[in-house]
Each structure stands twice: as C-alpha cells, then as structure tokens.
C-alpha positions as CSV (number, residue, x, y, z in Angstrom):
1,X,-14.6,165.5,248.9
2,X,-14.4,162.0,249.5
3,X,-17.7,160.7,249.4
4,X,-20.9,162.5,246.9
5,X,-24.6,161.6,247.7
6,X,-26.7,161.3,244.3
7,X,-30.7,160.6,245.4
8,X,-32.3,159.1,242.6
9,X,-35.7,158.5,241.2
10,X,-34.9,156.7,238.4
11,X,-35.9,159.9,236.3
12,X,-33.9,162.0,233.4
13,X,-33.5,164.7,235.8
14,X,-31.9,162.5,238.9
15,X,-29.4,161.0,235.7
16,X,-28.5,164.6,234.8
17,X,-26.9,165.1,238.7
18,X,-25.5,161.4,238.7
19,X,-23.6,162.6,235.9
20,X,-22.2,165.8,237.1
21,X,-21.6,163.5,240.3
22,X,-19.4,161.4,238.1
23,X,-17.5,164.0,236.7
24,X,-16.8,165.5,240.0
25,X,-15.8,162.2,241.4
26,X,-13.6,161.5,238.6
27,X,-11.6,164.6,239.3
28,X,-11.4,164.3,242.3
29,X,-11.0,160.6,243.2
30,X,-14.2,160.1,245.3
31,X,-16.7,157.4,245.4
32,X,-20.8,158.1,244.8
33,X,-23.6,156.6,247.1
34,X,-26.6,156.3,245.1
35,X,-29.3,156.4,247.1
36,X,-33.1,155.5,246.2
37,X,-36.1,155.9,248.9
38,X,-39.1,154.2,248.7
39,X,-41.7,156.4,250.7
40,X,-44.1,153.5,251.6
41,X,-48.4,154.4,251.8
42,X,-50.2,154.2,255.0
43,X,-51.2,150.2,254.3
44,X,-47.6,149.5,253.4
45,X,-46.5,151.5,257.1
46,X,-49.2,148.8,258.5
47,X,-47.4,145.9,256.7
48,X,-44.3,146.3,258.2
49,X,-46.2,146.0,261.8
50,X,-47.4,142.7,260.9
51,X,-50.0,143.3,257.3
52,X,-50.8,141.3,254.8
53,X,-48.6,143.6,251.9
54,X,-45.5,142.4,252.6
55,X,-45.4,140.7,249.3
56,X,-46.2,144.0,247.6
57,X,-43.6,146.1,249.6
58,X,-40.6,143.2,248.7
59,X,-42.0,143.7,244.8
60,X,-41.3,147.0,244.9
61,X,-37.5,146.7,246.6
62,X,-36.7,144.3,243.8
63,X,-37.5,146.4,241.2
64,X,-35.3,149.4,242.4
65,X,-32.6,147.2,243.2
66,X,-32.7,146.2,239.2
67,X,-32.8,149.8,238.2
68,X,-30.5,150.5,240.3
69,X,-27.6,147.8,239.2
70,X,-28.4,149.1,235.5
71,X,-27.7,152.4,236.8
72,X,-24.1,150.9,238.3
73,X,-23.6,149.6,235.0
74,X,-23.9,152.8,232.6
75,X,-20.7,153.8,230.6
76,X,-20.0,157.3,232.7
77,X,-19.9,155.2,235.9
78,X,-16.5,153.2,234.2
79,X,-13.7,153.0,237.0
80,X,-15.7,155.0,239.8
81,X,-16.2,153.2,243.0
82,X,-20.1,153.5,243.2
83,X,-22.2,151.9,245.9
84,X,-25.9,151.5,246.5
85,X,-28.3,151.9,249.1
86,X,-32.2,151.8,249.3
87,X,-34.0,153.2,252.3
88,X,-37.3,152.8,253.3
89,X,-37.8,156.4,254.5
90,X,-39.5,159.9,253.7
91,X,-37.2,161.5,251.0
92,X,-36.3,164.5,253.3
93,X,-35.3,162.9,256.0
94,X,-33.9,159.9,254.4
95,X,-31.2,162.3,252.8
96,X,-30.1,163.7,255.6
97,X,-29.9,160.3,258.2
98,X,-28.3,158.5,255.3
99,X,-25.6,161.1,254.2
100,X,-25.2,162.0,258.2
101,X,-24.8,158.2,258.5
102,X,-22.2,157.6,255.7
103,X,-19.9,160.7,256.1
104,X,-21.1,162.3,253.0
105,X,-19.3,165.7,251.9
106,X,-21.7,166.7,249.1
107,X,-25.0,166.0,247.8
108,X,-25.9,166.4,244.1
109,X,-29.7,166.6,243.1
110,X,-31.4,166.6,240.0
111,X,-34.7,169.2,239.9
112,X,-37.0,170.5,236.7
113,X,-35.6,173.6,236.0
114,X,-38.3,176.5,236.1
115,X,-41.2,174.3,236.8
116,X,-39.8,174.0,240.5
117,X,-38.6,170.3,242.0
118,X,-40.7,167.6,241.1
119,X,-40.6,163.5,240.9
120,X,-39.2,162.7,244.4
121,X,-38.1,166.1,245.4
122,X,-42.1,167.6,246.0
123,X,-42.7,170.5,247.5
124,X,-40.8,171.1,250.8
125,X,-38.9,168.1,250.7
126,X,-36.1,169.7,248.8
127,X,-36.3,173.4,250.2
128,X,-35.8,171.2,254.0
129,X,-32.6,169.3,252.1
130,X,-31.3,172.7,250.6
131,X,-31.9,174.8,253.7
132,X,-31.1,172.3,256.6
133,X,-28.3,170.1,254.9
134,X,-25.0,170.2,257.0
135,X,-23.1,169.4,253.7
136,X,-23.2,171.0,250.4
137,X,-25.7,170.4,248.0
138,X,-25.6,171.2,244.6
139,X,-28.9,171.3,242.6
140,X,-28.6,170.5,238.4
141,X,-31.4,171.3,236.4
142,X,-30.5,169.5,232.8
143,X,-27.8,167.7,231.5
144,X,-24.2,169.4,231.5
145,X,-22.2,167.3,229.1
146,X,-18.8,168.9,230.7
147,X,-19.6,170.3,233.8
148,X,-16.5,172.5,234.1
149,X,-16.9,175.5,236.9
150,X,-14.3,178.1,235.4
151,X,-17.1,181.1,236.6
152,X,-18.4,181.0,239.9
153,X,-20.6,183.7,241.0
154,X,-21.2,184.3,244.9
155,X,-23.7,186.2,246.1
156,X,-23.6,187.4,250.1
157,X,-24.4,190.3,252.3
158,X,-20.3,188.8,253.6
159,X,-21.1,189.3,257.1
160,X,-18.8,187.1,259.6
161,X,-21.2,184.7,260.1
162,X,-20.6,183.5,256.6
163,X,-17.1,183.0,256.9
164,X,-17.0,179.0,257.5
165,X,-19.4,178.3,254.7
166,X,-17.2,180.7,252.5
167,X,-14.2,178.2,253.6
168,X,-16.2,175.2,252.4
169,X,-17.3,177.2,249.0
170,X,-13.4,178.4,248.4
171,X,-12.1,174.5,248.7
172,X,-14.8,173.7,245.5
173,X,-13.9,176.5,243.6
174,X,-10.4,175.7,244.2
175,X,-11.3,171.8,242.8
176,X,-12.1,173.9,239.3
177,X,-9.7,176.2,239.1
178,X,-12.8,178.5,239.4
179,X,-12.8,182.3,238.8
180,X,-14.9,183.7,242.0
181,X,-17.2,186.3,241.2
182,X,-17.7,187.9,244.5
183,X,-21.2,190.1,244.4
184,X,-23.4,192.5,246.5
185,X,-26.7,192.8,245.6
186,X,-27.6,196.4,245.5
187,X,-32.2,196.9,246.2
188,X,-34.0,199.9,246.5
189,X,-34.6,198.6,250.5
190,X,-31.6,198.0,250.7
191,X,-28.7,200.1,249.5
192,X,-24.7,200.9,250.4
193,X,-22.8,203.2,248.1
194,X,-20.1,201.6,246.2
195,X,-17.4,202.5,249.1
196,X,-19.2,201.3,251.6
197,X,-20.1,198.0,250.0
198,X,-16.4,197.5,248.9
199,X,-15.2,198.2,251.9
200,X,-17.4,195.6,253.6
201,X,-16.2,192.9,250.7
202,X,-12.3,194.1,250.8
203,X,-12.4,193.2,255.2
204,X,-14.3,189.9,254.3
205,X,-11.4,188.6,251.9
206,X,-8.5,189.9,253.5
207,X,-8.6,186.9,256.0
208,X,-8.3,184.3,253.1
209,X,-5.5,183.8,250.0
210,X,-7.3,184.4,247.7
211,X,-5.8,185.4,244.0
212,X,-8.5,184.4,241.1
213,X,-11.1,186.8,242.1
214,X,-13.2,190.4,241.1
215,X,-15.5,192.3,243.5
216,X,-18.8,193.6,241.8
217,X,-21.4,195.1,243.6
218,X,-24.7,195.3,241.4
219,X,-28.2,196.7,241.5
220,X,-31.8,195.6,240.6
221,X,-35.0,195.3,241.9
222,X,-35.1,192.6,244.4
223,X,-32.0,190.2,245.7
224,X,-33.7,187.5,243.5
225,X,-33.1,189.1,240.1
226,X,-30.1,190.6,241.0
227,X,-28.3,187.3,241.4
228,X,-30.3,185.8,238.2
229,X,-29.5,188.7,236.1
230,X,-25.8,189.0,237.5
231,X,-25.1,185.4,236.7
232,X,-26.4,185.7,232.9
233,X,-24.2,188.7,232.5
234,X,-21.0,187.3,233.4
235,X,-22.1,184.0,231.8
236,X,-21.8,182.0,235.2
237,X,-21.1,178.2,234.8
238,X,-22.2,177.9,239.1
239,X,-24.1,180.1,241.2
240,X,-22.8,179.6,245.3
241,X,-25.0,180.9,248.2
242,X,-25.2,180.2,252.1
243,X,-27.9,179.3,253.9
244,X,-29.3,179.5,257.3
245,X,-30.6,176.1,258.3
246,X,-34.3,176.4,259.5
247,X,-35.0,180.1,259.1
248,X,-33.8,180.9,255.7
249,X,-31.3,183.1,254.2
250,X,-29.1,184.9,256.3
251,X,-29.5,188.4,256.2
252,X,-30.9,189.3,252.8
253,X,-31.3,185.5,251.8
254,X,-34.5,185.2,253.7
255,X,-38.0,184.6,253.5
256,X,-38.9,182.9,249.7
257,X,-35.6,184.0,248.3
258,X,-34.1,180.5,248.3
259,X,-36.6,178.5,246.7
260,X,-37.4,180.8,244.3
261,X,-33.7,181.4,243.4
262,X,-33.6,177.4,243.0
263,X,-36.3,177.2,241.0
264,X,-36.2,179.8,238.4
265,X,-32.4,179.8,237.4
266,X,-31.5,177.2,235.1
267,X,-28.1,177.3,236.3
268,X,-26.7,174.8,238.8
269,X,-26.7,176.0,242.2
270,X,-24.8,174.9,245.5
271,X,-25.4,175.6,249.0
272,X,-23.9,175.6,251.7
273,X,-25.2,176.0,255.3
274,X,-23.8,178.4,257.9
C-alpha cells in the first residue's frame, strides 16, 4: 500500500479521512495524493473553448491551490511524503482517471454519516466510486483520533468469486494486526442452517493461512441490519465488504444494499471490488 488517494473538498468531513490517511501512511510508509476537483458550470466548460471566464476559472484554481498548501502544512501531515493535484473534472470520474493514472492502492473518503454523502461526494458520485473502483476505498464518517483496526468484521455470501478481493481485504487486516470476524447473514429469504453455512465458510478459508479469526453466522431481518447490528455487537472498529462493479453486490449484496449500508453505519467501511 504504497500510494493512498484522499479527495478533498476542503470540508471537516474530507479532514476526518486525510487523517485516517495519515495514520495509515505512517504505518505503513506510503505517500498521500491529495486530490481536489473543480467541477466547472456550463459557462466555465465554454471558457475553456475560447469564453470570456477565463479569469474567473484561474480565480478559482488559485484559491484551492492555497487551501490546499495549508492543508500540506497541518501538524498530522509531519514527515509524510504528501503531494497535490487539482483536476478539472467531474468528481466521479476524476477519482478514478486520477488514481488509475497514479497507481493508487487505496482511496480514503470522508462522507456525513447517516445523512448520506454530501459536499463533493452528491448523490451517485460516490455509490459509482464505491461500486466501480478497482482499488479499495475506505469511507470515514467522523473523526477517529487513533484509527486502530483490532476488530474487523466481514460480511459475505463467501462464494469463489470473492476470493481475490478477500486476498486484498486479508493483506489490510494483516497491516493491523486485525482480528477477522468472518460472518453470514442469516434472512427470512434467505436461510442455511448452521451446518450448512459453516460448512460453506470452513471450504472458503481453508485455501488461505489464516490464524486470528472466528466464524459467526447470524440472523435478522434483512442483510442490511444484519451486518449493522452484527458490527455493534462485537464492537467492530472496520466493517469490510466486496462489491460487484456496475451491478451491485454480489449475491446477497445487491440492489440498494450498498448505499444504504454506507450511509447508515457510522462505522468506517472499505470495499473492495471483485
């Protein structure tokens, strides 16, 4: 984990994942792109084909190039190798070109908790980054003053197809030290006994080395609160999931499950795409 991707917006939110960024940078010796966009309106599109707002648009660079080298310059940034880049470009695909482009092995975002993702991350802009990413993102909702990932819950159907992502989620849990709450989410529309469902989690983990983890299979209502509610009983510090690029969830994780999991858990979140 070489190189972390922190989009920022200048807002609390974006400094609460540039800080989690630092912390994971410091541990682990990697350097942090911070990245701004500046989405321009329809008159400032027509500037750059030969308008009269050029003026404006260069106004507007200079400002986030000052907030951004007072951003370079706070105290938890001290001895990290931190470089800056301002693109002008829609926030989703920005993102993506930009950490595609620089070789990028995670992305850390900053959202608003329950309300949903706001400020630069509206409406589908983020749900696109978390579902279609290549890389991991992870999603911070406030400020963790030590972001230390000792309980790790990950929620899967563990089918094959998962197994690559799984790699991926196994090499950040390892960075921690990270005990790995393997779980099964247990619905009404949806049920395996407890045999059956171990026995589909004991073939899945057999292939790896693993030694600092618990099966647990659990039931509620919907996959949703299942995970939410399985998290807050096991007090889980990170909550790990795989997606599946363009059409959702794999397997259970489908339809709304994955912005609404985002959105309502206060916990952080990462992803990682199958």
């Amino acid at each position: 984990m070489k190189r972390i991707l922190v989009p920022t917006d200048f807002s609390k939110n974006a400094e609460y994942a540039l800080k989690v960024a630092a912390q994971i940078a410091r541990k682990n010796n990697s350097e942090i792109i911070l990245l701004h966009m500046l989405e321009l309106p329809h008159q400032g599109n027509d500037a750059i084909n030969g308008g009269s707002a050029i003026p404006q648009i260069m106004l507007y660079k200079e400002k986030a190039i000052e907030k951004l080298e007072d951003l370079m310059d706070v105290d938890f940034l001290d001895g990290i190798n931190v470089s800056e880049i301002i693109q002008f470009e829609k926030a989703f695909t920005g993102i993506l070109s930009i950490s595609k482009k620089n070789g990028v092995d995670l992305i850390v975002m900053g959202s608003h908790g329950v309300s949903g993702f706001e400020e630069m991350f509206i409406g589908s802009n983020t749900e696109k980054v978390v579902r279609t990413s290549e890389i991991p993102v992870l999603v911070i909702k406030n400020e963790v003053p030590s972001f230390e990932v000792k309980n790790m819950v990950f929620a899967s159907d563990f089918s094959p197809e998962i197994s690559k992502p799984f790699e991926k989620l196994l090499e950040f849990a390892t960075l921690f030290g990270a005990h790995l709450n393997l779980v099964m989410i247990n619905t009404p529309n949806s049920f395996k006994s407890t045999a059956v469902a171990e026995k589909i989690m004991s073939e899945f983990v057999e292939k790896y080395n693993l030694s600092n983890y618990s099966f647990n299979i659990y039931n509620d209502v919907n996959v949703e609160k299942g995970i939410l509610n399985f998290a807050t009983k096991v007090n889980a510090d990170l909550i790990g999931m795989c997606t599946h690029g363009r059409t959702g969830f794999s397997h259970f994780f489908n339809g709304s499950i994955s912005e609404d999991l985002v959105n309502h858990t206060v916990r952080p979140v990462i992803t990682f795409k199958i």
